[in-house]
Phi, psi and omega in degrees: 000332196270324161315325201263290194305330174287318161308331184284323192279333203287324184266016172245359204053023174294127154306111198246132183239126164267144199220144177282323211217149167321303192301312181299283170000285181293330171307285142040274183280005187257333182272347209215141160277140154253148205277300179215126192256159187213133184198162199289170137260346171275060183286154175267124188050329129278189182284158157304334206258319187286311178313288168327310196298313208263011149301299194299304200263038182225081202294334190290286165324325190261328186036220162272034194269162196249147167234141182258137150239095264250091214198139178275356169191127161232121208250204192278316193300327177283328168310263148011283173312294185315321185254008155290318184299353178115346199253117154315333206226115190226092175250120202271143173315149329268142191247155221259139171316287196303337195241329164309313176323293161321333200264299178280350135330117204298345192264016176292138198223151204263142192077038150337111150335132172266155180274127200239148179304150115267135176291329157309348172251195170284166161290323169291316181300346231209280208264324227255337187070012186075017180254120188258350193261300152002298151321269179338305207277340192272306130045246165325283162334329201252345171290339148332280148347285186313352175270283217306315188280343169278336176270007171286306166343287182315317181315275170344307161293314200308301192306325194074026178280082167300323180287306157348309208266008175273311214257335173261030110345279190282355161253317173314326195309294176336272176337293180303332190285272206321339197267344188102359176240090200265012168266335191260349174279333171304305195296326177319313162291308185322302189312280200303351164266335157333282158332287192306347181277016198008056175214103186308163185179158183303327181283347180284319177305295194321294221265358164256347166288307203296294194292315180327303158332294149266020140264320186300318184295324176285325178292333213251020206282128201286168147307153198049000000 
């Protein structure tokens, strides 16, 4: 996801600084002022929602910056903590080329709408703005990936870290939605609610046999 935002941004000319972990983040924000910060809530290791909390109250960090947050479900009561902190602009995973812009955009109106699939366009037309070069290119990059995330996977289970394998889940789902593959997105959800019970169990195998699959199939997929 943080690979589709930069790409998205990239082609607007923003300057972009990307940070792995909370920690990098704040350093980050402790050497530089930003124009706007943008961030998941679905993070390695606190929360997205915690990261937010102790940036607004550390006015030294924030400066004038605007925070966007990014979430594949946000329910009312976490809606609600967000928009005490001040963050206006709440966009659900995976969100559009076209509503990222928007959200950033002087004319962004608070409590940017998150954008939901229709089923009548493409994932370029529906995610992409129709930049088909763009598409391609986020594409290539995520068939990459997709090896990495079946030997995190493999791992991950082996090891019995559900919560790893919960949190690539829950970016995986997003990410496939985006490519346009709502059967491997599914299965994707099924992982993640598995995962999320921290209790191994046959549906958790099945459903990481099942999404492994399509994935291994997709890394090896010809381009067009």
């Amino acid at each position: 996801m943080q690979r589709f935002v930069t790409y998205a941004l990239e082609e607007e000319q923003y300057t972009l600084t990307c940070c792995e972990t909370v920690p990098q983040a704040m350093a980050k924000l402790a050497q530089q002022s930003f124009d706007w910060i943008l961030t998941d809530l679905m993070l390695p290791g606190i929360s997205g929602l915690s990261f937010i909390q102790t940036i607004t109250h550390s006015p030294a960090l924030t400066g004038d910056a605007k925070i966007v947050a990014l979430s594949a479900g946000i329910d009312h009561s976490v809606k609600q903590q967000l928009l005490s902190l001040g963050v206006t602009r709440q966009l659900l995973k995976p969100v559009s080329v076209t509503a990222l812009h928007a959200a950033l955009g002087q004319g962004a109106a608070a409590g940017t709408p998150a954008d939901r699939p229709v089923a009548v366009e493409s994932p370029v037309e529906l995610y992409f703005g129709a930049d088909q070069e763009l598409f391609d290119k986020f594409t290539a990059q995520s068939r990459m990936q997709f090896q990495h995330d079946i030997q995190n996977g493999d791992r991950w289970l082996a090891a019995g870290d559900l919560a790893a394998v919960h949190k690539l889940a829950h970016s995986l789902k997003s990410v496939l939605l985006l490519l346009g593959k709502s059967q491997a997105h599914l299965i994707a959800i099924a992982l993640e609610q598995a995962a999320g019970t921290q209790a191994p169990g046959p549906d958790l195998n099945a459903a990481w046999v099942d999404l492994r699959d399509h994935l291994s199939a997709l890394s090896h997929d010809t381009p067009g």
